[in-house]
C-alpha positions as a printed NumPy array, in Angstrom:
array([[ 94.056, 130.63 , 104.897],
       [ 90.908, 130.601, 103.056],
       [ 88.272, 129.359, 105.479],
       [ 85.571, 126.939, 103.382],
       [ 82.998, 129.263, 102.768],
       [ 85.014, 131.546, 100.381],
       [ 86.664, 128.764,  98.997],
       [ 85.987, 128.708,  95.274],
       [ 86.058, 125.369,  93.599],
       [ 86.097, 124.067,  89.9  ],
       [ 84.791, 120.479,  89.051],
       [ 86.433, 119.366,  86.027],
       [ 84.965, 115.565,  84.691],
       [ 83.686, 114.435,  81.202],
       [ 80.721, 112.65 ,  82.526],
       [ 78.087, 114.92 ,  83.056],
       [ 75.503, 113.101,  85.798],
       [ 79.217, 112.797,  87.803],
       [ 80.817, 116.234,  87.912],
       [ 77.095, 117.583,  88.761],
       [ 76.582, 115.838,  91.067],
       [ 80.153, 116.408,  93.044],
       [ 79.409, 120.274,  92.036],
       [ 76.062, 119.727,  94.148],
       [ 78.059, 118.1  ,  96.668],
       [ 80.646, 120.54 ,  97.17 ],
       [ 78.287, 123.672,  97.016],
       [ 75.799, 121.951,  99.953],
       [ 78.882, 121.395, 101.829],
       [ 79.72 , 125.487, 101.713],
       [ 81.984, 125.613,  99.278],
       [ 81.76 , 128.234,  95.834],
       [ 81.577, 126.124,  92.812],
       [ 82.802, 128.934,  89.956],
       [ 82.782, 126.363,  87.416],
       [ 82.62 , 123.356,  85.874],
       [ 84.315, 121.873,  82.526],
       [ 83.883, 118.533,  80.331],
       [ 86.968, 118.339,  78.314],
       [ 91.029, 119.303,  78.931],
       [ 90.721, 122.783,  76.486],
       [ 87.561, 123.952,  78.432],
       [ 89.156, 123.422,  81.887],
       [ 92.311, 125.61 ,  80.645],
       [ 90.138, 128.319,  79.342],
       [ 87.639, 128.425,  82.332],
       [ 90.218, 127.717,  84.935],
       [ 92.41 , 131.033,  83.689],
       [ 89.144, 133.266,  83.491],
       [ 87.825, 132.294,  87.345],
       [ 91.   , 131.614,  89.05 ],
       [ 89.727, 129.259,  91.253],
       [ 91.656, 128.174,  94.923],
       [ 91.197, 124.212,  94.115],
       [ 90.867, 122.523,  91.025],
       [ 89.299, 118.717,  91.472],
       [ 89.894, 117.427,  88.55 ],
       [ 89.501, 113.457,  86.688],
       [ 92.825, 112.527,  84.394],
       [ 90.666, 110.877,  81.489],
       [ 89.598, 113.732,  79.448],
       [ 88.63 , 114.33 ,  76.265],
       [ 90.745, 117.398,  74.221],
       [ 93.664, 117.714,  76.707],
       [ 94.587, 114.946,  79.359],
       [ 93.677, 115.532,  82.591],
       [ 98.128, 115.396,  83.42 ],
       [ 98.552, 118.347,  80.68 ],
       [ 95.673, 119.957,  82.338],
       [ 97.328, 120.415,  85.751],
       [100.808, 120.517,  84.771],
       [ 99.611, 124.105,  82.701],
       [ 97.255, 125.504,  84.889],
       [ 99.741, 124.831,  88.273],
       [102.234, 127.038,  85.964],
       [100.06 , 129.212,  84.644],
       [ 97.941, 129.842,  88.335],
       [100.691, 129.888,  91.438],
       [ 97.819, 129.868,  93.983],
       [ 96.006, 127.048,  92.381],
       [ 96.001, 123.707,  94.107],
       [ 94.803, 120.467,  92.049],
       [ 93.026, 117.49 ,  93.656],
       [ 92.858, 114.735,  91.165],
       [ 90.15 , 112.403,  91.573],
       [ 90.222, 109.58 ,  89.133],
       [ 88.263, 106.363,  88.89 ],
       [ 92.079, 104.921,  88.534],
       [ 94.357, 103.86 ,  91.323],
       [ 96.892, 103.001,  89.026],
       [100.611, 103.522,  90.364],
       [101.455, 105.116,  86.955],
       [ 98.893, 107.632,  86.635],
       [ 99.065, 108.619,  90.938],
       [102.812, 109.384,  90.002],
       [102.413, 111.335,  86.768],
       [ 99.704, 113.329,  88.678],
       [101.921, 114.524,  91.252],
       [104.681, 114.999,  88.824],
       [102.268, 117.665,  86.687],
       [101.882, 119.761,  89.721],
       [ 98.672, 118.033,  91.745],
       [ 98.534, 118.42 ,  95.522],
       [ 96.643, 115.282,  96.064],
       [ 95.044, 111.915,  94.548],
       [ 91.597, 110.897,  95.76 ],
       [ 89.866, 107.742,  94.637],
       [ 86.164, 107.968,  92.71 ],
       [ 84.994, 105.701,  95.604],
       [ 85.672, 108.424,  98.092],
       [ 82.952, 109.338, 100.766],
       [ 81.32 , 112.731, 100.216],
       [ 82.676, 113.589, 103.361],
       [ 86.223, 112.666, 102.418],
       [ 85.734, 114.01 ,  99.5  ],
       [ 85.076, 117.808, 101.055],
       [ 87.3  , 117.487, 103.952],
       [ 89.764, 116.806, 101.129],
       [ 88.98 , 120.261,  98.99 ],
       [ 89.386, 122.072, 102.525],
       [ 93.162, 120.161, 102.824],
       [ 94.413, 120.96 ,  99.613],
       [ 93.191, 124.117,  99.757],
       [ 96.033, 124.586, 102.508],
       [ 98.572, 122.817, 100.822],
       [ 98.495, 119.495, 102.301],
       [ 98.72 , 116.331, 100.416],
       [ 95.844, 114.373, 100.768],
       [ 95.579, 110.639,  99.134],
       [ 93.361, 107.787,  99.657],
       [ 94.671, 105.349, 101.924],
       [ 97.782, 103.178, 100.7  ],
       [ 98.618, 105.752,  97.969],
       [100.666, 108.339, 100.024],
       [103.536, 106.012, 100.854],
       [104.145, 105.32 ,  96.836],
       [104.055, 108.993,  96.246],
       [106.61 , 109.301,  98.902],
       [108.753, 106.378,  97.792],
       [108.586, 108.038,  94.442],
       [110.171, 111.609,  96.289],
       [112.812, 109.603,  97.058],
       [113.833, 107.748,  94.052],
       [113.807, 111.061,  92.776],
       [116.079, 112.381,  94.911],
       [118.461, 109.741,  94.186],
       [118.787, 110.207,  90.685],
       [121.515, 112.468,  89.518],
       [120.698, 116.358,  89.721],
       [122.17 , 119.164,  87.363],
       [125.921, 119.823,  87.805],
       [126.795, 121.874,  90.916],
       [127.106, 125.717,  89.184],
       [128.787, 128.87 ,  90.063],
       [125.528, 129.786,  92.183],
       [125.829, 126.752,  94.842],
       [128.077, 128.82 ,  96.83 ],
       [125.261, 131.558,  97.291],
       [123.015, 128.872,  98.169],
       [120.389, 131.015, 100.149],
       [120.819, 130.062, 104.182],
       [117.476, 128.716, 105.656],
       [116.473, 129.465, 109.609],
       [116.861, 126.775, 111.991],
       [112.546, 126.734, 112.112],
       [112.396, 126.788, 108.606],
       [114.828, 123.458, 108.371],
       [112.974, 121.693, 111.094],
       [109.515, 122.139, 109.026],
       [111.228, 121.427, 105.854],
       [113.051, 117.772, 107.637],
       [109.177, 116.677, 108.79 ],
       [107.975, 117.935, 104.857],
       [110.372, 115.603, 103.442],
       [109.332, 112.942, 106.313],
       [106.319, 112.817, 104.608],
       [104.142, 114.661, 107.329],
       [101.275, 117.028, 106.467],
       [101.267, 120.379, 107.224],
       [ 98.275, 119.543, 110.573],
       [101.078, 117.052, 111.709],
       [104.093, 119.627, 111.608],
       [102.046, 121.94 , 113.667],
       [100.759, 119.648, 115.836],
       [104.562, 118.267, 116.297],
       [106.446, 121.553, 116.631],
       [103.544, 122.967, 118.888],
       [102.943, 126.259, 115.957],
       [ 99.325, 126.934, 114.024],
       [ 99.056, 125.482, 110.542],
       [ 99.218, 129.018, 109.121],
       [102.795, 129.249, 110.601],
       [103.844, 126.254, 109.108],
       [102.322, 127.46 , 105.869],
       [104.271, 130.21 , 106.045],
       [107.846, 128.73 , 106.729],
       [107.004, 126.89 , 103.764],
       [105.993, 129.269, 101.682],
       [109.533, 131.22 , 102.767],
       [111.201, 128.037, 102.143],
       [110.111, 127.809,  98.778],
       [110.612, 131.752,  98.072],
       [114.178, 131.701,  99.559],
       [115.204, 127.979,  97.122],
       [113.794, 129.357,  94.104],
       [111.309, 126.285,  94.128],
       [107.929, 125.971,  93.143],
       [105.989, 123.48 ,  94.79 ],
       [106.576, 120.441,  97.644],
       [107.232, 117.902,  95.093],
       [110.723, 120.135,  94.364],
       [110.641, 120.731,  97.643],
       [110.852, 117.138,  99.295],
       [113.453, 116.826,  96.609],
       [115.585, 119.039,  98.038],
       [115.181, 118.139, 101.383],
       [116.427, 114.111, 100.396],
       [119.081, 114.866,  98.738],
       [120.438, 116.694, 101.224],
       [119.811, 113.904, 103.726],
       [117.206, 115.721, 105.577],
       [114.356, 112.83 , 105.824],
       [117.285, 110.703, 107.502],
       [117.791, 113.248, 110.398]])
């Protein structure tokens, strides 16, 4: 895990005085601000030349939308972790945000401290959202789940066998937990959790927890 003062952070917002100043904010608070972007294109292009390990990015941008943003970078970057904060709490936009690939939602009116100790948390993986927002996202996980999948194929009886650890971390994923709660549960360190995960994930052919809580409902594993 990478601790907070190699951490490098882009700031991605169309209003200058406000992506400055959480740039400032982050960079007091110990973290390596490699860039900064004011429209959709830029963030692409910058975000694909520094690599950064977090993205915090706004959804109203000029060029690109802030949705298209993620949903290419989170393909085009498979260490990169997005944490959206928007000025919007709108259900609609939360869901499309986690949809294109982001790790977590954070309001505008977000403490400077909840702010960094959110950077620091999606950094790792977990999802972080302001207060009311994470039980939509997970309502949305599984209304997901329940919608028909593709057709069972000749593969699904090759369908790649999963330790009995890595099924108990994936049942408290799907439960909604974060990754400090699974390893606080199941008595193991948050980088052992990260790393049944990151098996999981490997060993499914999946790409991130949004696919991955989707497996994990529809095989009834959130009821267990």
């Amino acid at each position: 895990m990478t601790d907070r003062q190699t951490l490098k952070v882009m700031v991605v917002d169309d209003h200058p005085m406000w992506r400055d100043a959480v740039a400032r904010d982050l960079t007091e608070a110990g973290f390596d601000v490699v860039a900064t972007a004011g429209d959709g294109a830029q963030a692409v292009r910058r975000a694909k030349a520094v690599a950064p390990d977090v993205l915090v990015l706004d959804l109203n941008l000029p060029e690109m939308p802030g949705v298209q943003v993620c949903k290419e970078l989170v393909g085009a970057l498979p260490g990169l972790r997005v944490l959206v904060l928007s000025a919007s709490g709108e259900h609609a936009d939360v869901l499309e945000a986690v949809k294109s690939g982001a790790t977590g939602y954070l309001l505008k009116s977000a403490s400077t401290e909840e702010l960094t100790d959110a950077v620091r948390r999606t950094a790792v993986g977990d999802p972080v959202f302001t207060p009311g927002l994470a039980g939509l996202v997970l309502g949305e996980y599984r209304r997901l789940a329940s919608e028909p999948g593709p057709p069972a194929g000749a593969d699904e009886p090759k369908a790649p066998q999963l330790t009995d650890r890595e099924t108990e971390v994936l049942r408290l994923v799907a439960k909604g937990l974060s990754y400090k709660q699974i390893a606080e549960r199941l008595v193991i360190s948050h980088r052992t959790v990260q790393n049944h995960v990151q098996n999981t994930l490997g060993k499914l052919q999946l790409h991130n927890r949004v696919e991955l809580v989707r497996y994990a409902i529809e095989r009834g594993l959130d009821d267990v």
